[in-house]
N, CA, C and O of each residue as an XYZ file, in Angstrom:
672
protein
N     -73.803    -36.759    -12.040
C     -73.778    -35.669    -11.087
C     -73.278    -36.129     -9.724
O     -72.701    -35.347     -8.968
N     -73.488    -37.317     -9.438
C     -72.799    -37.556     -8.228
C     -71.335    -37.410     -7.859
O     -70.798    -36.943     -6.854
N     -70.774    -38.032     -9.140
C     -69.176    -38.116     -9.087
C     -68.727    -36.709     -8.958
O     -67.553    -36.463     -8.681
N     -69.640    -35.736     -9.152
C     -69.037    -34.172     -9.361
C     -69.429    -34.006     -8.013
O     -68.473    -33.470     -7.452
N     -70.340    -34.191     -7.213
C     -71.140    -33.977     -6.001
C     -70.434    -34.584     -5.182
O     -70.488    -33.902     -4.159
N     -69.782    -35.480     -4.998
C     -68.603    -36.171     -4.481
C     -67.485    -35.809     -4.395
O     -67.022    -35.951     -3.263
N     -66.538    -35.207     -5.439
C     -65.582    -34.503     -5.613
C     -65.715    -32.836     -4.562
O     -64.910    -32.551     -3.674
N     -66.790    -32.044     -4.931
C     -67.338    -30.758     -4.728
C     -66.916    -31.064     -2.798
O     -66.023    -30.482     -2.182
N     -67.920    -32.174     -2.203
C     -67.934    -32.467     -1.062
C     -66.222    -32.804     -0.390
O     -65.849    -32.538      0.752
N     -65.570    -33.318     -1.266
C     -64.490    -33.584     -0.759
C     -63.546    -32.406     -0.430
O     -62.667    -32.439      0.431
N     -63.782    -31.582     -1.063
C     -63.053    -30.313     -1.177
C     -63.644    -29.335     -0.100
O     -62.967    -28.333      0.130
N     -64.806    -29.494      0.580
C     -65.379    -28.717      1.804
C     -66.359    -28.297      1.009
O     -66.533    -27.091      1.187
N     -67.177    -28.805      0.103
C     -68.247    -27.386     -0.488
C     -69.474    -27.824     -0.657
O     -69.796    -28.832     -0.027
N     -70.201    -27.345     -1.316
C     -71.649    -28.241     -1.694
C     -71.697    -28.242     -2.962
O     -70.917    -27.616     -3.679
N     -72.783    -29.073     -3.415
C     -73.864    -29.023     -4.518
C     -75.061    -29.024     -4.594
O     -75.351    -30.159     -4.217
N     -76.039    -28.477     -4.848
C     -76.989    -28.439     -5.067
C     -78.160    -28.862     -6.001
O     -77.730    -28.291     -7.003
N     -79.320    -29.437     -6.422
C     -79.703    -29.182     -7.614
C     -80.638    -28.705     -7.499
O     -81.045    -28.938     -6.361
N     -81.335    -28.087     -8.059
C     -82.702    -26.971     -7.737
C     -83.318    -27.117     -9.170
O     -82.694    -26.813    -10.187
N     -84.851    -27.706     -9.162
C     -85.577    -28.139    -10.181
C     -87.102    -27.756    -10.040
O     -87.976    -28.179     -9.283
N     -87.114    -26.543    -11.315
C     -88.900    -26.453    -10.981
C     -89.525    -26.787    -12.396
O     -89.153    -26.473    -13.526
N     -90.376    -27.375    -12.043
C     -91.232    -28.026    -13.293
C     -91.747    -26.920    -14.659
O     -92.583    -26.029    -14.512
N     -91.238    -27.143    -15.585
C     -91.072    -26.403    -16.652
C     -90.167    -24.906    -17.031
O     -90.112    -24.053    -17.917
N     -89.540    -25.240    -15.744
C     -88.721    -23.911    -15.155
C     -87.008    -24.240    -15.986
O     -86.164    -23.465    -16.435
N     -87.058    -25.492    -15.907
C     -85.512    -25.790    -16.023
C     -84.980    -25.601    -14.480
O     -85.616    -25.031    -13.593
N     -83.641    -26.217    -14.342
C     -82.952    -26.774    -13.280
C     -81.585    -25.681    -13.100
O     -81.013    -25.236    -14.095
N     -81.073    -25.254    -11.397
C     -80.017    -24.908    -11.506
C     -79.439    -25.621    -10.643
O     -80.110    -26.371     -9.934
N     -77.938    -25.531    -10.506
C     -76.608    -26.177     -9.949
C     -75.949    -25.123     -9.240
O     -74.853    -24.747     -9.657
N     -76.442    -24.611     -8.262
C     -75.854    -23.519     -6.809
C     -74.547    -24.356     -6.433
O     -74.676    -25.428     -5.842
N     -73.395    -23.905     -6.748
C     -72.170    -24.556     -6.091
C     -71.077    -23.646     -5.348
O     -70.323    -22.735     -5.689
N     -71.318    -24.231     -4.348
C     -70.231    -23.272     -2.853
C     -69.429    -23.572     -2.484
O     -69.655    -24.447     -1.649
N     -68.230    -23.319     -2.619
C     -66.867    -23.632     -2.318
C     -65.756    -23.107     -1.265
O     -65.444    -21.947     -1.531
N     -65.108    -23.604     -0.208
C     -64.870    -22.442      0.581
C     -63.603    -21.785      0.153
O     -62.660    -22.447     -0.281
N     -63.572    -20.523      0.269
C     -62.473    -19.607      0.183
C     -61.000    -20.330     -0.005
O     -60.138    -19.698     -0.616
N     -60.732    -21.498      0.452
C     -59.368    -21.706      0.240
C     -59.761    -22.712     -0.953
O     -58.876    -23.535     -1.186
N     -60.792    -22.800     -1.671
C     -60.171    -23.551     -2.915
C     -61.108    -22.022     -3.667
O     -62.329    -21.957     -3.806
N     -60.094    -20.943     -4.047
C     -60.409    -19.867     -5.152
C     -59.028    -18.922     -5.743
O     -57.912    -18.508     -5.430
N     -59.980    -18.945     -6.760
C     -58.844    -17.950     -7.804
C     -58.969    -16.591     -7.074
O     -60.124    -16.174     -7.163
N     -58.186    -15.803     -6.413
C     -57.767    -14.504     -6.311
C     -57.241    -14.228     -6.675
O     -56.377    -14.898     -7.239
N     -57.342    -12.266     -6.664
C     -56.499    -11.531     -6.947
C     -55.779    -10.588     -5.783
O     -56.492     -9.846     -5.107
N     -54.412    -10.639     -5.583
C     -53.834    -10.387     -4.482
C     -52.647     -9.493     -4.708
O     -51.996     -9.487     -5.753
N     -52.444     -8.848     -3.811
C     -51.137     -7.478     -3.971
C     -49.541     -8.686     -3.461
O     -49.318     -9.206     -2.367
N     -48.979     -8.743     -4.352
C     -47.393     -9.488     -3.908
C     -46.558     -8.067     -3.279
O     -46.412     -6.976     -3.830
N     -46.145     -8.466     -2.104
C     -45.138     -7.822     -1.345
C     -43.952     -8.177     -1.091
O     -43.637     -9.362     -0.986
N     -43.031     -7.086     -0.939
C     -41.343     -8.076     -0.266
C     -41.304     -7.374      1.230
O     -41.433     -6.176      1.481
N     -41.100     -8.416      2.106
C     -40.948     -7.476      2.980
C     -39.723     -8.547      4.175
O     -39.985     -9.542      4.851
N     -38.697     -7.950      4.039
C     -37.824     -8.812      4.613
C     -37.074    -10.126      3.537
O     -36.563     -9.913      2.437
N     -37.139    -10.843      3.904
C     -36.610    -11.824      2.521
C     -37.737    -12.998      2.180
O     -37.696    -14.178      1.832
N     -38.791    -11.990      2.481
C     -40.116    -13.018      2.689
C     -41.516    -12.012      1.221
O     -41.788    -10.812      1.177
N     -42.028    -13.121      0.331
C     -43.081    -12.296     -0.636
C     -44.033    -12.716      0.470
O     -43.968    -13.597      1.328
N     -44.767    -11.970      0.224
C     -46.316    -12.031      0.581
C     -47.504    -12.041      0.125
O     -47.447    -11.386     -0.915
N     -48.515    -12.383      0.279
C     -49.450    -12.315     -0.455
C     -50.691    -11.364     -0.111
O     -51.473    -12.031      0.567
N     -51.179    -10.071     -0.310
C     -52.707     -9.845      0.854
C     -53.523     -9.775     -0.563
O     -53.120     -9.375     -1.655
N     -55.188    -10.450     -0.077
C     -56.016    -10.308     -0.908
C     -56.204     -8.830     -1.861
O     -55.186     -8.138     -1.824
N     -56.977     -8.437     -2.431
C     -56.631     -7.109     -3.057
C     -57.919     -6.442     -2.361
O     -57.873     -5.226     -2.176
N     -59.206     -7.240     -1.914
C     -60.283     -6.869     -1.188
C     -59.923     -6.200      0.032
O     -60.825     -5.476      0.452
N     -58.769     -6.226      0.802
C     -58.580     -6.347      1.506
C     -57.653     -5.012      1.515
O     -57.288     -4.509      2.578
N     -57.261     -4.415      0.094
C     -55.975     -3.076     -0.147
C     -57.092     -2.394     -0.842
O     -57.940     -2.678     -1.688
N     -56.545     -0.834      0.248
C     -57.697      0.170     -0.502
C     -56.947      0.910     -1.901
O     -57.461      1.396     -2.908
N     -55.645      0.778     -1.523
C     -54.388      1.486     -2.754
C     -53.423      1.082     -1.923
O     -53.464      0.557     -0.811
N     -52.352      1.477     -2.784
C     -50.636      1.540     -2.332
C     -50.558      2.807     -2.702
O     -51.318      3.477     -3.401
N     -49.280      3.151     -2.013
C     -48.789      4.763     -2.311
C     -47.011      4.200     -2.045
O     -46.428      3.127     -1.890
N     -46.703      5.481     -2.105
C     -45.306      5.494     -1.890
C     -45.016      6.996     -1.087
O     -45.516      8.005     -1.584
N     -44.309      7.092     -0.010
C     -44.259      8.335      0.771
C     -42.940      8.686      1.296
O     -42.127      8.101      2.012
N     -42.981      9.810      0.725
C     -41.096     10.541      1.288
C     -41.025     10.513      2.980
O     -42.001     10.655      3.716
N     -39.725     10.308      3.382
C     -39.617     10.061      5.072
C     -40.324     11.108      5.868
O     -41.050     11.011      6.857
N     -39.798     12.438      4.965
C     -40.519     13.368      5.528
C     -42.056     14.104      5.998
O     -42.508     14.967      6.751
N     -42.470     13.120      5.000
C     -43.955     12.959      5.472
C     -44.479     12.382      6.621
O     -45.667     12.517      6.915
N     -43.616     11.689      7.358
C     -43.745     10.376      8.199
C     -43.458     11.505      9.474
O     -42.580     12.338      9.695
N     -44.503     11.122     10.068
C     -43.870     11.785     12.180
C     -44.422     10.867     12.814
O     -45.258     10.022     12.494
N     -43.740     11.159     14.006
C     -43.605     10.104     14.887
C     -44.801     10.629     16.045
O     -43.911     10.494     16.886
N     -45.945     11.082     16.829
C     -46.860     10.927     17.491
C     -47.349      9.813     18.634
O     -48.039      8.831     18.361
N     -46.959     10.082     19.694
C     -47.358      9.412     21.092
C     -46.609      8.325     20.511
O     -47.180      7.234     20.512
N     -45.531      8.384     20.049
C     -44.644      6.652     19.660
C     -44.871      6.519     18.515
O     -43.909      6.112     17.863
N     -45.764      6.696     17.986
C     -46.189      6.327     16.915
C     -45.977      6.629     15.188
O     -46.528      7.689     14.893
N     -45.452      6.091     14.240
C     -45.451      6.362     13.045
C     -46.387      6.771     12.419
O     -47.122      5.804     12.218
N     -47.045      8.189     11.724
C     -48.446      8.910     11.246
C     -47.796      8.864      9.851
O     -46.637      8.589      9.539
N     -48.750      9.174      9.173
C     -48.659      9.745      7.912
C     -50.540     10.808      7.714
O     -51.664     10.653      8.191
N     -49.789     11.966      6.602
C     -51.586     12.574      6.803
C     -51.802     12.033      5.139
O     -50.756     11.854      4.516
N     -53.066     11.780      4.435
C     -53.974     11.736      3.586
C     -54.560     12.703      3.610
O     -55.408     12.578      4.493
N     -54.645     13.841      3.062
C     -55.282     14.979      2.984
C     -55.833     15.615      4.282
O     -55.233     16.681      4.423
N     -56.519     15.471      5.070
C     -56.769     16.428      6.597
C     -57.123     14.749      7.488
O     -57.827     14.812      8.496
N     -56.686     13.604      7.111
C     -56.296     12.660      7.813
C     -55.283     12.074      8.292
O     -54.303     11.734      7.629
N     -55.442     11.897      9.562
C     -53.936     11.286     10.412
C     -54.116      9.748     10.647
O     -54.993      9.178     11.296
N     -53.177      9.283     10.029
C     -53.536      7.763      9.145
C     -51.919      7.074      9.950
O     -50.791      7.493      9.689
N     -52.359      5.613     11.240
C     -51.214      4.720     11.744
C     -50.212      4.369     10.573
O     -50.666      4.227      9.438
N     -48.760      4.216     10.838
C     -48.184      3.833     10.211
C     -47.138      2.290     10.860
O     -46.219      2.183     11.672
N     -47.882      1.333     10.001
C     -47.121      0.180     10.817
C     -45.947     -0.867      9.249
O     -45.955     -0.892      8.018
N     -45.200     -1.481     10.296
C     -44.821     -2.240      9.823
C     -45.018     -3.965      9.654
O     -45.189     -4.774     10.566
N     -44.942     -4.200      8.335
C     -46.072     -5.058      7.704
C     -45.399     -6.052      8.942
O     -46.125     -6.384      9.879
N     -43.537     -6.639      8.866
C     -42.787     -7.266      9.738
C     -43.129     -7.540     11.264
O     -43.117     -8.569     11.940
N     -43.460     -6.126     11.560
C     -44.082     -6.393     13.165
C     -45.452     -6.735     13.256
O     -45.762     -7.347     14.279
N     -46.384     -6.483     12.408
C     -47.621     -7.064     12.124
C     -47.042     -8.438     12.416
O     -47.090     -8.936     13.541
N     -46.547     -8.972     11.470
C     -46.499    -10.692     11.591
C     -45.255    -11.317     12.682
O     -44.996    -12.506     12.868
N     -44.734    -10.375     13.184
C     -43.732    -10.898     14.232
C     -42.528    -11.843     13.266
O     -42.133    -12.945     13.647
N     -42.062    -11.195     11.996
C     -41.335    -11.776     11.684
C     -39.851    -11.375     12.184
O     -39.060    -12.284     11.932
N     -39.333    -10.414     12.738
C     -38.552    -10.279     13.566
C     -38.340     -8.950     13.905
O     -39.019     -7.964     13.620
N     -37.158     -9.056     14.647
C     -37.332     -7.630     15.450
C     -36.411     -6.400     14.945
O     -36.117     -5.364     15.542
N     -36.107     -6.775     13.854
C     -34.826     -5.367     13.581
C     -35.713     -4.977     13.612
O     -36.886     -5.344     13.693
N     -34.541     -3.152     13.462
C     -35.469     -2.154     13.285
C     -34.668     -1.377     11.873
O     -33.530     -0.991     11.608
N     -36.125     -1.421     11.125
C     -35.868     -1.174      9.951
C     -35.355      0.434      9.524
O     -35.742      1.483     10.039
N     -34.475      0.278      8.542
C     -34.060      1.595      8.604
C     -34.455      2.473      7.625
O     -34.819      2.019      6.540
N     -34.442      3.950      7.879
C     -35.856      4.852      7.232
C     -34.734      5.130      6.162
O     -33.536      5.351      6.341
N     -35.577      5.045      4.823
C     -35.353      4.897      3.749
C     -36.142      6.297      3.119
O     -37.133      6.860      3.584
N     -35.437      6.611      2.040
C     -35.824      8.168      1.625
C     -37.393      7.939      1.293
O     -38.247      8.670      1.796
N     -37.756      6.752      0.312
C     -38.913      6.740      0.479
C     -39.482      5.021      0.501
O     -38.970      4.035     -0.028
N     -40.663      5.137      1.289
C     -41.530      4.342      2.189
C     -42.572      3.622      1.224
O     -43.277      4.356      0.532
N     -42.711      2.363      1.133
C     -43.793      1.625      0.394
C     -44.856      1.198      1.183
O     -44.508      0.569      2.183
N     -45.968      1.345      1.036
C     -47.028      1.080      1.784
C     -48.174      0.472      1.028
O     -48.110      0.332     -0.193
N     -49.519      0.004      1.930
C     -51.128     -0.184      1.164
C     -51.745      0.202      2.837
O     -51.543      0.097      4.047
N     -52.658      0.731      1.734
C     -53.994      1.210      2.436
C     -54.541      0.008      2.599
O     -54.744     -0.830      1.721
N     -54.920     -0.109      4.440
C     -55.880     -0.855      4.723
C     -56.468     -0.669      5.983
O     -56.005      0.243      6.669
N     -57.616     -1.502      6.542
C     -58.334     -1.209      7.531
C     -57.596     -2.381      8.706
O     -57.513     -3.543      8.307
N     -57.252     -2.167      9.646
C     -57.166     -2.692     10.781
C     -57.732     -2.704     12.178
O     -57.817     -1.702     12.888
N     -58.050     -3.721     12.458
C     -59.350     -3.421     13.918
C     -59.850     -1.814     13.781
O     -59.646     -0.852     14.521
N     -60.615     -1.946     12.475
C     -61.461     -0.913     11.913
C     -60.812      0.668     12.154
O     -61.392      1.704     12.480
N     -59.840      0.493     11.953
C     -58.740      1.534     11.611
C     -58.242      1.757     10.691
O     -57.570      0.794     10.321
N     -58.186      2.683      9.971
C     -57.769      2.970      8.534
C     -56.019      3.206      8.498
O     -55.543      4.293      8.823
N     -55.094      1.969      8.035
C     -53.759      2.032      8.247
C     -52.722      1.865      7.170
O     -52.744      0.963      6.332
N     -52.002      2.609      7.244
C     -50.806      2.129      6.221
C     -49.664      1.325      6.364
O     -48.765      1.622      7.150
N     -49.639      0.063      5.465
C     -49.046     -0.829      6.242
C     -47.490     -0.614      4.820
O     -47.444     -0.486      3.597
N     -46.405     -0.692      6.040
C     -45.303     -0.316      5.113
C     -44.585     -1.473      4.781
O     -44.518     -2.342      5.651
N     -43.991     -1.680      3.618
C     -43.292     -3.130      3.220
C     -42.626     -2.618      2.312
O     -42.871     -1.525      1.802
N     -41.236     -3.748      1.869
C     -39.924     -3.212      1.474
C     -39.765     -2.865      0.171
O     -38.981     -2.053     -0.321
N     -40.987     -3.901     -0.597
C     -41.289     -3.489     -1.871
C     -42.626     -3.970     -2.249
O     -43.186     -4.964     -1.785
N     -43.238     -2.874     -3.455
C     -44.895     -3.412     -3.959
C     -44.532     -4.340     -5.233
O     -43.682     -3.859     -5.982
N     -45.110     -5.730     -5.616
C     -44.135     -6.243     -6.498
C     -45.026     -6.387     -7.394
O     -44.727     -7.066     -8.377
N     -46.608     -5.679     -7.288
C     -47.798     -5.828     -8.106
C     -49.074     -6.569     -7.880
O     -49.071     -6.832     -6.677
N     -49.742     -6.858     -8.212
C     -51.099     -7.243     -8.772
C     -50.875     -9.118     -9.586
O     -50.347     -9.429    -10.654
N     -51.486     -9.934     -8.590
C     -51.601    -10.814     -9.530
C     -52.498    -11.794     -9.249
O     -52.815    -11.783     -8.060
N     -53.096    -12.747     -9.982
C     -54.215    -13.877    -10.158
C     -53.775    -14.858     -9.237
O     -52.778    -15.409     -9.703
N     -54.130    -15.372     -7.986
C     -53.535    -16.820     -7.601
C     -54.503    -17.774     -7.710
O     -55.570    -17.742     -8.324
N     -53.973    -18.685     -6.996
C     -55.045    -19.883     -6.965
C     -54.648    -20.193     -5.243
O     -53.475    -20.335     -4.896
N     -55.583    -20.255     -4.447
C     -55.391    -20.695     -2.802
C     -55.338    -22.187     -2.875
O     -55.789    -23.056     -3.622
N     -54.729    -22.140     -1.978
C     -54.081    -23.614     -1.444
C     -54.208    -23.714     -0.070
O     -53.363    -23.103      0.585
N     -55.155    -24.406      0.596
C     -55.574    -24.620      1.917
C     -53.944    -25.084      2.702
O     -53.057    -25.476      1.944
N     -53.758    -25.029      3.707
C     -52.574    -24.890      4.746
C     -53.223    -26.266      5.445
O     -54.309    -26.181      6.018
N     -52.698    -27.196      5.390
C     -52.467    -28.123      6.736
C     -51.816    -28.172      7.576
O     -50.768    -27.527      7.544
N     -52.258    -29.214      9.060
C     -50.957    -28.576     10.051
C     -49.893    -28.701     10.239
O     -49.499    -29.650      9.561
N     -48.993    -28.208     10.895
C     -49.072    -27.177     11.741
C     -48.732    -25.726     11.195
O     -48.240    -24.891     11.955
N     -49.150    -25.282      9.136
C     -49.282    -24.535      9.134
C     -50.544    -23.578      9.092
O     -50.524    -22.357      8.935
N     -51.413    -24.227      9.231
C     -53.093    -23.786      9.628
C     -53.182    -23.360     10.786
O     -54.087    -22.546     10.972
N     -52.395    -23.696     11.850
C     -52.715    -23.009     12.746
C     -51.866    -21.412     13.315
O     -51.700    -20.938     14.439
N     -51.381    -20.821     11.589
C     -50.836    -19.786     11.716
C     -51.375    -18.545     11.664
O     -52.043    -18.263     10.670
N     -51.143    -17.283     13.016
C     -52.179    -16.602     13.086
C     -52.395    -15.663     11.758
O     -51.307    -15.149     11.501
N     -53.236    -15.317     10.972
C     -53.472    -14.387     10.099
C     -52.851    -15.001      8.904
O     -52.514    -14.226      8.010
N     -52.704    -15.904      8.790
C     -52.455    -16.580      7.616
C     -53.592    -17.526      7.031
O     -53.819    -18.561      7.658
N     -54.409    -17.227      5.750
C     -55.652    -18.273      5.471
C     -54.547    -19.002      4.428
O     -54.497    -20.041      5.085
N     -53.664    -19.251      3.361
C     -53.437    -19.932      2.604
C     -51.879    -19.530      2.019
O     -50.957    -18.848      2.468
N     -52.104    -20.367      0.709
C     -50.895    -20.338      0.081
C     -50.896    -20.473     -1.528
O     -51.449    -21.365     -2.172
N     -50.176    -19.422     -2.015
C     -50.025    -20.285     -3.499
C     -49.094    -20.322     -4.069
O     -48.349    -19.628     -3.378
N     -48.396    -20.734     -5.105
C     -47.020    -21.187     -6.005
C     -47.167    -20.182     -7.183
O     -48.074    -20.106     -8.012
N     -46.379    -19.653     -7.086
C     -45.899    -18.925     -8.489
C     -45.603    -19.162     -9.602
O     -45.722    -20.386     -9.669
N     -45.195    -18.699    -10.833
C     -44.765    -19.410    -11.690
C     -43.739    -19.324    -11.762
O     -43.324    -19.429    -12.916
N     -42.946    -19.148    -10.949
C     -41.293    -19.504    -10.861
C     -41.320    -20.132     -9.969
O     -40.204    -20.035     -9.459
N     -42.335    -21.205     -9.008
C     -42.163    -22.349     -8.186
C     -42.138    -21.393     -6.922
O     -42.575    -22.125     -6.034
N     -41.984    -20.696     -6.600
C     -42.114    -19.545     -5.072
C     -43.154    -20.378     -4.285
O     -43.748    -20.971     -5.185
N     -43.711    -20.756     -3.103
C     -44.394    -20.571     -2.382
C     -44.847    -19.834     -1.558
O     -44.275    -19.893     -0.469
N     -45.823    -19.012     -1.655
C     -46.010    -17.347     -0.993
C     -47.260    -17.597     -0.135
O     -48.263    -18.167     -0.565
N     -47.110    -17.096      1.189
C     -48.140    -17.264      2.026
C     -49.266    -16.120      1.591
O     -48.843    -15.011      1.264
N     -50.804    -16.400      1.585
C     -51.666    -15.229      1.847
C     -51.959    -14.709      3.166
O     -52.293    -15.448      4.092
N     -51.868    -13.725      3.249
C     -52.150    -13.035      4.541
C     -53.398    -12.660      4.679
O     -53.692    -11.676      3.999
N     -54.436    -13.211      5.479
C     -55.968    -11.804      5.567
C     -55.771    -11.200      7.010
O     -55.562    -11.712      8.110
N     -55.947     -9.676      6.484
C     -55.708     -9.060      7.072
C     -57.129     -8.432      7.948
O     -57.281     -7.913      9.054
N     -57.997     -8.771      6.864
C     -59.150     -8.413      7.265
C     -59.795     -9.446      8.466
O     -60.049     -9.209      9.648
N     -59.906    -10.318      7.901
C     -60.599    -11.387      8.910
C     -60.128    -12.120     10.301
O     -60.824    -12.805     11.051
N     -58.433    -11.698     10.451
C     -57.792    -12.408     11.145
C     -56.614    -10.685     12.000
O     -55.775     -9.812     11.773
N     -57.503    -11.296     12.982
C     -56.987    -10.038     14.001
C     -54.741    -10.776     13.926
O     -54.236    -11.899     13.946
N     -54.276     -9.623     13.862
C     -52.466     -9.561     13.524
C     -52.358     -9.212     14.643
O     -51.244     -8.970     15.109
């Protein structure tokens, strides 16, 4: 048990052993977030995939331009008798500054932002899939709203984005 308790520790986590007399014994093991299997929404957005947790997406939709108005500057979309921000995933991350051009129809996910319920638009939804996180060393750890990374099975390296935990 040590050599596993050793390993566990090296990786940022614990072990535990918890033993009650005639009870039998358990093994509580805590690991932090960047060494786990998720499941995460793949995005294209620019010439860049992305990764956001799926905890983190309430749905995707897809929305005709015409649904879209523009309000105090702003890009809206309604959800039934809700008036719901409409941002772009690109300016979220400051990946650059075009300005993207309105397309008949709009790819988005539902999510919460500084406890705002928002639709974040990106160029394509590319699905649902299993990763494995890969902790970021520096100087890419110290990227804002970025917790990790994982490899695809076509060798891709795709950043995860939390969107939740890490003010954009």
């Amino acid at each position: 048990m040590d050599v596993v308790r050793t390993a566990i520790q090296s990786l940022g986590g614990t072990l535990s052993i918890v033993s009650e007399p005639g009870g039998g014994s358990s093994f509580p093991l805590r690991l932090p977030i960047t060494i786990a299997i998720i499941n995460v929404l793949l995005v294209k957005t620019g010439s860049f995939t992305l990764a956001v947790p799926l905890t983190a997406v309430e749905r995707t939709m897809e929305i005709k331009s015409e649904d879209v108005a523009t309000i105090d500057g702003q890009d809206q979309f309604f959800i039934g008798t809700e008036t719901v921000p409409l941002v772009n995933f690109r300016t979220l991350l400051n990946l650059d500054s075009v300005v993207e051009s309105r397309n008949e129809t709009s790819y988005l996910f539902l999510t919460e932002i500084k406890g705002v319920r928002t639709g974040v638009r990106v160029d394509r939804l590319l699905g649902n899939q299993e990763v494995f996180v890969k902790p970021l060393a520096r100087p890419l750890s110290a990227i804002r709203g970025v917790n990790g990374a994982t490899i695809l099975g076509e060798g891709e390296v795709v950043f995860i984005v939390d969107i939740l935990n890490n003010a954009l």
